[in-house]
C-alpha positions as CSV (number, residue, x, y, z in Angstrom):
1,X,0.0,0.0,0.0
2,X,1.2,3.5,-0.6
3,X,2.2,5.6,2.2
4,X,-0.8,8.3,1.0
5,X,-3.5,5.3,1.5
6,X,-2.1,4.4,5.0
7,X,-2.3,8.5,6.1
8,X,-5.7,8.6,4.8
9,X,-7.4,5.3,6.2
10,X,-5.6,7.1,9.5
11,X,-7.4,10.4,9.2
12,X,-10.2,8.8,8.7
13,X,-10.0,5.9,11.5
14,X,-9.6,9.0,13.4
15,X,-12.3,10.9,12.5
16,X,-14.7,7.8,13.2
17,X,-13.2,7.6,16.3
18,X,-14.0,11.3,17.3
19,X,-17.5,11.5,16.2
20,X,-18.0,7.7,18.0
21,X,-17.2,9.2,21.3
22,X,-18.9,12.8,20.7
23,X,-22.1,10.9,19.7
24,X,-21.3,9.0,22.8
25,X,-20.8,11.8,25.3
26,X,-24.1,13.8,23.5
27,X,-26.3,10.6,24.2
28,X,-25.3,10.2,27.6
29,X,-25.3,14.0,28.2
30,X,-29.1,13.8,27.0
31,X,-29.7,11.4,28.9
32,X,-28.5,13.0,31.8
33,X,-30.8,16.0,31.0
34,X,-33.5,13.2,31.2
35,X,-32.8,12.0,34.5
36,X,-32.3,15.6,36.2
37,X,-35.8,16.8,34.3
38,X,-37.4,13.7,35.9
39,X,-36.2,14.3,39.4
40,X,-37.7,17.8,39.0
41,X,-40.9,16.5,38.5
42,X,-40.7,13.8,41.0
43,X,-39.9,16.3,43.6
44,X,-42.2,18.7,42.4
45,X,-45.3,15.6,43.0
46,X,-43.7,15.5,46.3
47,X,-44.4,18.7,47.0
48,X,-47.9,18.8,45.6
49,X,-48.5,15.5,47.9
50,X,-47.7,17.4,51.0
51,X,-49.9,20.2,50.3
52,X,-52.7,17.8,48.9
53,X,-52.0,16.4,52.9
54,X,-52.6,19.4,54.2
55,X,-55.3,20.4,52.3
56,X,-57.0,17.7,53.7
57,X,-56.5,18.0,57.2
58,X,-58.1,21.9,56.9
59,X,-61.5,20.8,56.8
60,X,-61.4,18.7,59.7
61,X,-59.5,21.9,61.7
62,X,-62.1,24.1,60.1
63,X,-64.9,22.2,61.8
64,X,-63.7,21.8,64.9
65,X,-63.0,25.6,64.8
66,X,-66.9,26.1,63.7
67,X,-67.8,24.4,66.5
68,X,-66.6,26.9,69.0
69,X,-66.4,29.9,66.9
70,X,-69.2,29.8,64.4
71,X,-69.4,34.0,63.9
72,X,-66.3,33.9,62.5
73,X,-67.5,32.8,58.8
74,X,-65.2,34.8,56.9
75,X,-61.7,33.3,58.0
76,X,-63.8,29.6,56.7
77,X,-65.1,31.1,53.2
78,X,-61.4,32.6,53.0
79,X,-60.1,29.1,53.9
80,X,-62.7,27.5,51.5
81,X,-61.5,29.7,48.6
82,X,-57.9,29.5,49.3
83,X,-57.8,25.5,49.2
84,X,-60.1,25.5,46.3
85,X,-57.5,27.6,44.2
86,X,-54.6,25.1,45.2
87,X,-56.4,22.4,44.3
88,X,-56.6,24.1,40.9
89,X,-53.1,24.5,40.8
90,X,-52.0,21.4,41.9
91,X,-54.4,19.6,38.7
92,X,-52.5,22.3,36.4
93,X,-49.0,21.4,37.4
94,X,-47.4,24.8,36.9
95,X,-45.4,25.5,39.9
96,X,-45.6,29.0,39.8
97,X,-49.1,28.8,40.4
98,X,-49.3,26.5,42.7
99,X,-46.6,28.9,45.1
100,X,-49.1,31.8,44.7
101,X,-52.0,29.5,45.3
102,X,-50.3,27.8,48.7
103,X,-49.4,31.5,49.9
104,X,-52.8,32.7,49.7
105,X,-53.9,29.4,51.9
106,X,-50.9,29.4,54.0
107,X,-52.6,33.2,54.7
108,X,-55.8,32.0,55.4
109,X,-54.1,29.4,57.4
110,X,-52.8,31.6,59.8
111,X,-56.0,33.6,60.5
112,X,-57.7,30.5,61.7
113,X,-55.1,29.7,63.7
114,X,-54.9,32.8,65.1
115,X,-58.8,32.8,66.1
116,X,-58.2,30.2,69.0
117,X,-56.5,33.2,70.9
118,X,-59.8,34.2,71.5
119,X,-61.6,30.9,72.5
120,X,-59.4,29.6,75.4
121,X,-61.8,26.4,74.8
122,X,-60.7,25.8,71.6
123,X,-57.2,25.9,72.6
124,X,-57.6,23.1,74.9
125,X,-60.1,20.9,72.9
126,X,-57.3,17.4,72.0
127,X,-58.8,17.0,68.7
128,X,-57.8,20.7,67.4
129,X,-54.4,20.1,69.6
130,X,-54.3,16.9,67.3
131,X,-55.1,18.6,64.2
132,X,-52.7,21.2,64.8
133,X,-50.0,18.7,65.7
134,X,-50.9,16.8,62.2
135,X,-50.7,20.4,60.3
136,X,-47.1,21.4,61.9
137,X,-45.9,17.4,60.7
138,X,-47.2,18.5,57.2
139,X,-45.9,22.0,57.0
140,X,-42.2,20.5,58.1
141,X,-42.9,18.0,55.1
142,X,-44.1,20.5,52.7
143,X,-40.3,22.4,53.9
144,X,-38.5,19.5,53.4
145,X,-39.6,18.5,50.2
146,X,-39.5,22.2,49.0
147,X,-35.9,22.5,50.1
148,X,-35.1,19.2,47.6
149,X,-37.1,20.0,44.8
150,X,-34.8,23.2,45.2
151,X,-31.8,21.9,45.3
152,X,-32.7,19.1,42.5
153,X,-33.8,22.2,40.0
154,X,-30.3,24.0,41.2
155,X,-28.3,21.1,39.8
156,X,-31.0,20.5,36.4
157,X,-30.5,24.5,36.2
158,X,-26.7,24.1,36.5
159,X,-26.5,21.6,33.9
160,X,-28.6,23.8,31.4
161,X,-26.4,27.0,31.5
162,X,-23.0,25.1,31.8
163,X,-20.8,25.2,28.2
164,X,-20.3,22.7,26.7
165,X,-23.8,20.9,28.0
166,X,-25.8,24.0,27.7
167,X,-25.3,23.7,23.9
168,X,-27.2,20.2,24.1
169,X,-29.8,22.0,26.3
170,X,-30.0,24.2,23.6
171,X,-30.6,21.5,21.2
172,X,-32.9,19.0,22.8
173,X,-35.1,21.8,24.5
174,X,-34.1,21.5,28.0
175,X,-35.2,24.6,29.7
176,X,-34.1,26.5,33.0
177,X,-37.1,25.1,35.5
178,X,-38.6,27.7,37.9
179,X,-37.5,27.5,41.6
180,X,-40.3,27.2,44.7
181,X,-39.2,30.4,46.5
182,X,-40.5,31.3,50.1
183,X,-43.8,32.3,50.9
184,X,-44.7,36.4,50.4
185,X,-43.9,38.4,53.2
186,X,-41.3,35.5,54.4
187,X,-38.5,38.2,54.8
188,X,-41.2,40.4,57.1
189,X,-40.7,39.9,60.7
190,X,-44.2,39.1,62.0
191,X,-45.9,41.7,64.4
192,X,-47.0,40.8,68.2
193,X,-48.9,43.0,69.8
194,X,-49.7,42.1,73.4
């Protein structure tokens, strides 16, 4: 064989080679990209499953509530409202709105809550102490799970914007996701007035 037809089966052997192993490292960069975008959701169905949780417990804290403040309707059509829009939310998927939806009931949350200051009754009555117990587990699991879909959309994000992976983000149409951010008012320091 000439030396010319060696050089040029090596080029190309070469070539091969290089476009083996970048086809290689795109398909497993994909299917990275796959992986991360799943965990996203995953943690994001976490999330909605704690607040679906916690939506349920409300009606049972709601009626116990009625039963010693009954006047105090508008805190339970608030409540009512509030859980109804989550549950909306949640069925839609879109993070976003479900953050704004589970600010508005964490809101309305907090004002029934706040009404057993003035039934000392109520405050000792075991099945609201129960119910209240039950809500505090959920709201540390709704944290928890908020705090990893975070950190699982950090790393997914990371990947996204990162050269030379962002350019297969680019390609295969994986997008920044959105983060669950704290509740409105979170960097307010609550008032107590005595």
């Amino acid at each position: 064989m000439k030396k010319g037809c060696i050089i040029s089966i090596a080029i190309v052997g070469v070539l091969v080679l290089i476009l083996i192993s970048t086809i290689s490292w795109a398909i497993g960069l994909n299917n990275s990209f796959v992986q991360l975008r799943e965990d996203v959701r995953l943690k994001a169905g976490q999330i909605q499953t704690n607040l679906q949780r916690r939506m349920d417990l409300i009606p049972n804290l709601v009626s116990t509530v009625k039963g010693y403040a009954s006047h105090e309707e508008k805190v339970f059509t608030d409540i009512a409202d509030a859980r109804s829009r989550l549950s909306g939310a949640i069925s839609s998927g879109d993070i976003e709105a479900i953050k704004t939806a589970n600010d508005g009931l964490s809101s309305a949350l907090g004002r029934l809550l706040a009404i057993q200051e003035n039934y000392p009754t109520l405050k000792a009555d075991a099945l609201f102490i129960g119910l209240q117990d039950e809500l505090a587990g959920t709201e540390n699991r709704i944290n928890i799970a908020r705090q990893q879909y975070n950190d699982t959309v950090a790393k997914y994000n990371k990947r996204t914007m990162v050269f030379p992976s962002s350019i297969i983000a680019g390609i295969r149409g994986f997008n920044a996701e959105k983060y669950f951010d704290a509740d409105q008012g979170a960097q307010q320091v609550p008032k107590v007035e005595f």
